[in-house]
Each structure stands twice: as C-alpha cells, then as structure tokens.
C-alpha positions as CSV (number, residue, x, y, z in Angstrom):
1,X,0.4,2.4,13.1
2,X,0.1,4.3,9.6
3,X,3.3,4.0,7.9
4,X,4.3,7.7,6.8
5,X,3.9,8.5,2.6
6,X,4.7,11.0,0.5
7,X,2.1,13.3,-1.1
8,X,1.0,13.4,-4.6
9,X,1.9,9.3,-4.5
10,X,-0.8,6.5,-5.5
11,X,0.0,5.3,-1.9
12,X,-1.3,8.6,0.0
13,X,-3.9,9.2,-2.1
14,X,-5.5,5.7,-1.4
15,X,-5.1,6.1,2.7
16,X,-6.6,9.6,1.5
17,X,-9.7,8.1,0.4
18,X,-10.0,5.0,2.4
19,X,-9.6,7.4,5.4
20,X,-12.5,9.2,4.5
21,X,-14.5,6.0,3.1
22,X,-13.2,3.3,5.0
23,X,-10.9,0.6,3.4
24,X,-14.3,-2.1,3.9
25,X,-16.3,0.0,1.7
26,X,-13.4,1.1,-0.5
27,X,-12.5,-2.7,-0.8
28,X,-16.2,-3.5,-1.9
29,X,-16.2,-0.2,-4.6
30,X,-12.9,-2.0,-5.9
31,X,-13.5,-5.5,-6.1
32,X,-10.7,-6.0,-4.2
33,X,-10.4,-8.0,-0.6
34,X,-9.8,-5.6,1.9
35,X,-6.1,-7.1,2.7
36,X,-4.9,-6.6,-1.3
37,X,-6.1,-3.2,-1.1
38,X,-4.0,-2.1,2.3
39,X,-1.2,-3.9,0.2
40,X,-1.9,-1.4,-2.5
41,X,-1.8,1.1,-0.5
42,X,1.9,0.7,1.6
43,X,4.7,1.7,-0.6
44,X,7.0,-1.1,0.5
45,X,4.7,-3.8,-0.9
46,X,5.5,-2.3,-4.8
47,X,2.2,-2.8,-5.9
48,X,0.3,-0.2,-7.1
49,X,-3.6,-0.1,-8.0
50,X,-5.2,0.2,-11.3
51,X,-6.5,3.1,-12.8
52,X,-9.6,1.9,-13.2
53,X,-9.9,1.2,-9.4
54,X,-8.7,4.4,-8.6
55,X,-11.3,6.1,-10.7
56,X,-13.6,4.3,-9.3
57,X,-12.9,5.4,-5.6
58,X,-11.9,8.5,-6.6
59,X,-15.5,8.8,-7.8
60,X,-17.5,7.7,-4.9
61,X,-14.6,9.5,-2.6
62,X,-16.2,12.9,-4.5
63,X,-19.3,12.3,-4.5
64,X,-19.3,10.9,-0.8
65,X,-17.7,14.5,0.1
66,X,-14.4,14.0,-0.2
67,X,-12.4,17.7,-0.7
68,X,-10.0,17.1,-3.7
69,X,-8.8,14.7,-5.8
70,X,-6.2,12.6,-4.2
71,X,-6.0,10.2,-7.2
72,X,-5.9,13.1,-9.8
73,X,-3.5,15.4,-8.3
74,X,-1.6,12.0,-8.0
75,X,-1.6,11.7,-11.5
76,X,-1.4,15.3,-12.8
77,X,1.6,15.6,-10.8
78,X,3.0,12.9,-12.0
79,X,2.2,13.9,-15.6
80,X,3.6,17.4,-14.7
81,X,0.4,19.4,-14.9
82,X,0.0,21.9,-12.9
83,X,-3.7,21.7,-11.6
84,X,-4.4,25.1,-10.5
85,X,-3.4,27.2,-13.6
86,X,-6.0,26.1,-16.8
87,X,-3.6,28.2,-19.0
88,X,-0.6,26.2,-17.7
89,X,-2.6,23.2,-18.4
90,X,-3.9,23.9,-21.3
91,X,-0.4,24.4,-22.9
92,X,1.1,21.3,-21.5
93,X,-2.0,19.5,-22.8
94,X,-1.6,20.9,-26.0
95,X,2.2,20.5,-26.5
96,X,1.8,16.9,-25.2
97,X,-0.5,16.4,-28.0
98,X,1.4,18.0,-30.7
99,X,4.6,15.4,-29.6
100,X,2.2,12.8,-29.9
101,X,1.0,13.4,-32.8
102,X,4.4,14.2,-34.5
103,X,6.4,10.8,-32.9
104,X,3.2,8.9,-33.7
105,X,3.8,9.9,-37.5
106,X,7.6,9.6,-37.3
107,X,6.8,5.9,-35.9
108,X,5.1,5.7,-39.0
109,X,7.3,6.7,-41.1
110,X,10.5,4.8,-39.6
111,X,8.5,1.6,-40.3
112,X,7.3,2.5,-43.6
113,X,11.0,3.2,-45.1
114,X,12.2,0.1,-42.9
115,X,9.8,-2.0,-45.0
116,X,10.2,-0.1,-48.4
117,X,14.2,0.9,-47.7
118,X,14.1,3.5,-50.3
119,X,15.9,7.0,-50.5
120,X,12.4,8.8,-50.8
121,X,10.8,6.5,-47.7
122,X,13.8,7.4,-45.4
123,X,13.8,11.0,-46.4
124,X,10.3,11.2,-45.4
125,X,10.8,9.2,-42.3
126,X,13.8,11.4,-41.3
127,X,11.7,14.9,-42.1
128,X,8.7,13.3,-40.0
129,X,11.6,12.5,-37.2
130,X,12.9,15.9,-37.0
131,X,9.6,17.2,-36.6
132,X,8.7,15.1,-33.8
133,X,12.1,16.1,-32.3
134,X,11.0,19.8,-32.3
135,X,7.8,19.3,-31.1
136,X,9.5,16.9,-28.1
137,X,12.0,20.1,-27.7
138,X,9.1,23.2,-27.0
139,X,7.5,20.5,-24.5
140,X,10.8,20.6,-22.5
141,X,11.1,23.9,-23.0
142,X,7.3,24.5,-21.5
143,X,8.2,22.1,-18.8
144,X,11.3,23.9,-17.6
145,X,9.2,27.2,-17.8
146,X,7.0,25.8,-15.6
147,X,9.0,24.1,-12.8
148,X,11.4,27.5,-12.8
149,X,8.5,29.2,-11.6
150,X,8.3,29.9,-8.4
C-alpha cells in the first residue's frame, strides 16, 4: 500500500519519478540500494535524499518522458518561487540576490570591526547591517505580494 504524501514534498516527488521509472532503475541512477531509496522516499523514516540524487533522477525522469519536474517544483516551492510567472521569478531571484549580497557584506563587516574594535570599523559594519536589513525587508515585502495573490 502507498502511504499518502503531500505535494510539492521531496517524498512525492521521488514516488513521482520512481512511478514513472521504477524504484530498480531509479535505485541504480542513484547509487543507492533500492531499500534506502523507498526509505527516502516515506516521510515517516525522516530521511531525505540529496540534491545531487535528485538531480540526477530528475534528469533521466525528463528525458525518459516524464511531464514536469517533481524535484524542481519541490524545491521552487519550497524556496517560494513561483514557477509559472518568469516576472514573478525573476524578481524573487533578484531580491534574493540583492539580500545576499548585502548580509554577505554585513557578515563582513561585523567580523572586520569584531577583530579591529574601532569606532570607524563598527560604523561601517552597522551601515553595511542596515543595508542588508533593507534589502531582507523589500524581499518580505515581494514575498507577501506574492502569496496575497490569488
């Protein structure tokens, strides 16, 4: 008996694909014994397969006909990118990038005046703070835009 799953999980979208490729062959694409991978795949078990094996199947499951991308929409869900819209996407792509960015260098700059521990480092590192802070703030924004639309 299947155990029931919820969409857009790791754990659906790997009975997704072994339906269509069979968990023998998906076992052999992942290096994987067949038994680890069913393990893999049932939520109550907690384990959760790699990327790279999910990339992997995800690949032969497209090329082998597959419709979709069970992994990807897994993931993009997660990630809260919404798939069907590439101007949605987009956006969150590039605000994602721009908080990066900014909390990478405000990373920076906290260690830097932690190591130095003068009034010019932590001035810097507080300015390089806020900024990440704003950029963190128009992601949420975006984000709530997008899950308020219907």
């Amino acid at each position: 008996m299947t155990k029931p799953q919820k969409p857009l999980t790791h754990y659906r979208a790997l009975r997704d694909v072994a339906d269509h490729l069979g968990w023998d062959r998906c076992a052999a694409i992942s290096d994987l014994s067949e038994s680890m991978l069913r393990k893999m795949g049932d939520p109550e078990t907690g384990r959760e397969i790699k990327l790279r094996d999910a990339m992997r199947l995800e690949a032969v499951y497209r090329q082998d006909g597959g419709e979709g991308s069970p992994f990807f929409d897994c993931f993009a869900a997660r990630l809260g990118v919404d798939t069907a819209s590439t101007d949605a996407a987009s956006c969150m792509i590039k605000a994602s990038s721009k908080v990066a960015k900014e909390a990478g260098e405000a990373v920076a700059a906290a260690l830097d005046a932690a190591g130095r521990g003068d009034h010019a480092s932590k001035a810097a590192a507080l300015k390089e703070a806020e900024e990440g802070l704003t950029a963190m703030v128009a992601l949420v924004r975006s984000l709530r835009m997008e899950v308020a639309a219907p």
